[in-house]
N, C-alpha and C positions, 0 to 999 in steps of 0.2 A: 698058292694059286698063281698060273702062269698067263695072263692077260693081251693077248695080240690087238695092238690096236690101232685101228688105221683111219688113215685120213683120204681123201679122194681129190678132185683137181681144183685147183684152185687156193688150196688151204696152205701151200706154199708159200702165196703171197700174201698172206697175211699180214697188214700193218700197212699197205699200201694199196689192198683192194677194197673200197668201197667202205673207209674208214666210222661213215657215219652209223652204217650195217654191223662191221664184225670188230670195230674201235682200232686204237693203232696199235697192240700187243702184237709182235711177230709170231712165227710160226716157231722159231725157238723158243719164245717165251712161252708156247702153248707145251712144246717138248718134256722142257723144263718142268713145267706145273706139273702135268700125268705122272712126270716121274716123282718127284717129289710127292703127289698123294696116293701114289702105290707106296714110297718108301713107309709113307706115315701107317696104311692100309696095312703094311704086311706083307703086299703083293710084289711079286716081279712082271716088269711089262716090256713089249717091245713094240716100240712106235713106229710106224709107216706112214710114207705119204708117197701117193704116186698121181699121176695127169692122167694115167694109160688104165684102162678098164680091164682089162685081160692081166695085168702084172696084178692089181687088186684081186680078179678072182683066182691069180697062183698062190698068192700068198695068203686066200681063204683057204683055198684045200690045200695046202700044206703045213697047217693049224691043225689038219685032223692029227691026234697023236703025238702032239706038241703042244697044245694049248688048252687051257682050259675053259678060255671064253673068250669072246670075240667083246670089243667094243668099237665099233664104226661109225665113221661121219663118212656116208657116200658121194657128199655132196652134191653134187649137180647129177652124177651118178641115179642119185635118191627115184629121180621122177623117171629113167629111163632105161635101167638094166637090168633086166632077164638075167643077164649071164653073174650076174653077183646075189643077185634071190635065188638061183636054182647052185650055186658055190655055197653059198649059206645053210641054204636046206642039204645039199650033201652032207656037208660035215659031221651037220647035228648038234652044232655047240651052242649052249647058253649064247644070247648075242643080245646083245645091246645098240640100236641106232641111236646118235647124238647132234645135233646142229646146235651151230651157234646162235643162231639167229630163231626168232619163230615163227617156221615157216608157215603155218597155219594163218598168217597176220601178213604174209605177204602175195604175191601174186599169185594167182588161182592155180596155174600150172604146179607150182610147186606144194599143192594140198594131199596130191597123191605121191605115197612113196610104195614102191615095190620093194627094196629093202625092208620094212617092216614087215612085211607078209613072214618072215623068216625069224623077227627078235620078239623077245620076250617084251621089251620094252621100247619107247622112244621119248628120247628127253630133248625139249629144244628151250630155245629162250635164255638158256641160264647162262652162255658165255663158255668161256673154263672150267667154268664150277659145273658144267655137264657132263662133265668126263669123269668127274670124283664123283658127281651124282651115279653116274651107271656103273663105276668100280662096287662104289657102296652096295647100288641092287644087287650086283652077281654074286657080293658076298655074302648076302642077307638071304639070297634064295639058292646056296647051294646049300647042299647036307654039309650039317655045323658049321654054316658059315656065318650064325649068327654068333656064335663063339666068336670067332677069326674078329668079325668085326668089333666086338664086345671090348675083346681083349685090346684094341689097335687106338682107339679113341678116345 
């Protein structure tokens, strides 16, 4: 299973923004993790992070026929893009939304995500461990992907 997985703006600075919110782990060190519990999962992934709204929804639709599921942190994206829920919905792909934080627990603005309109799921609150959380879901709710996982853990 081939996993495209992106991050949205901000998630760069990881380890220096708003350390009390998303802790001091870098944006390498989140890199590093996804890959390391794909390696463990089974899966192959390819990580993304971009600032720019429009490069995130190229590299949504050029996932169709390449990937097999998306998992995405919009980030700040989450509360305000059309153009990445109507990229999502073209594709068609199993998708997963992820934050680090829970946004439900922080400012009102950020309770509504437009991205989710589009995923099957949305994990927040867990850190890192949200990203192996939504690997796990896509593998657990594709056809025999409860094998895949069965086999991997």
């Amino acid at each position: 299973m081939n996993i495209l997985v992106l991050n949205g703006p901000n998630l760069n600075m990881l380890g220096l923004r708003e350390p009390g919110i998303y802790g001091s782990e870098t944006y390498d060190d989140l890199v590093a993790f996804v890959q390391q519990s794909a390696q463990e999962l089974g899966l192959q992934v390819n990580v993304r992070q971009s600032n720019h709204e429009g490069e995130l929804v190229t590299w949504i639709q050029q996932a169709h026929g390449t990937a097999d599921a998306i998992v995405i942190n919009p980030a700040a994206y989450t509360h305000t893009s059309v153009a990445i829920l109507d990229a999502l919905l073209a594709v068609n792909l199993p998708a997963v939304e992820v934050h680090l934080s829970d946004v439900q627990t922080r400012e009102p603005f950020r309770h509504v995500s437009y991205c989710a309109m589009a995923c099957q799921q949305v994990i927040a609150g867990q850190g890192f461990v949200g990203y192996r959380t939504a690997m796990e879901y896509l593998c657990k709710n594709r056809p025999c992907g409860e094998q895949l996982l069965r086999g991997n853990i």
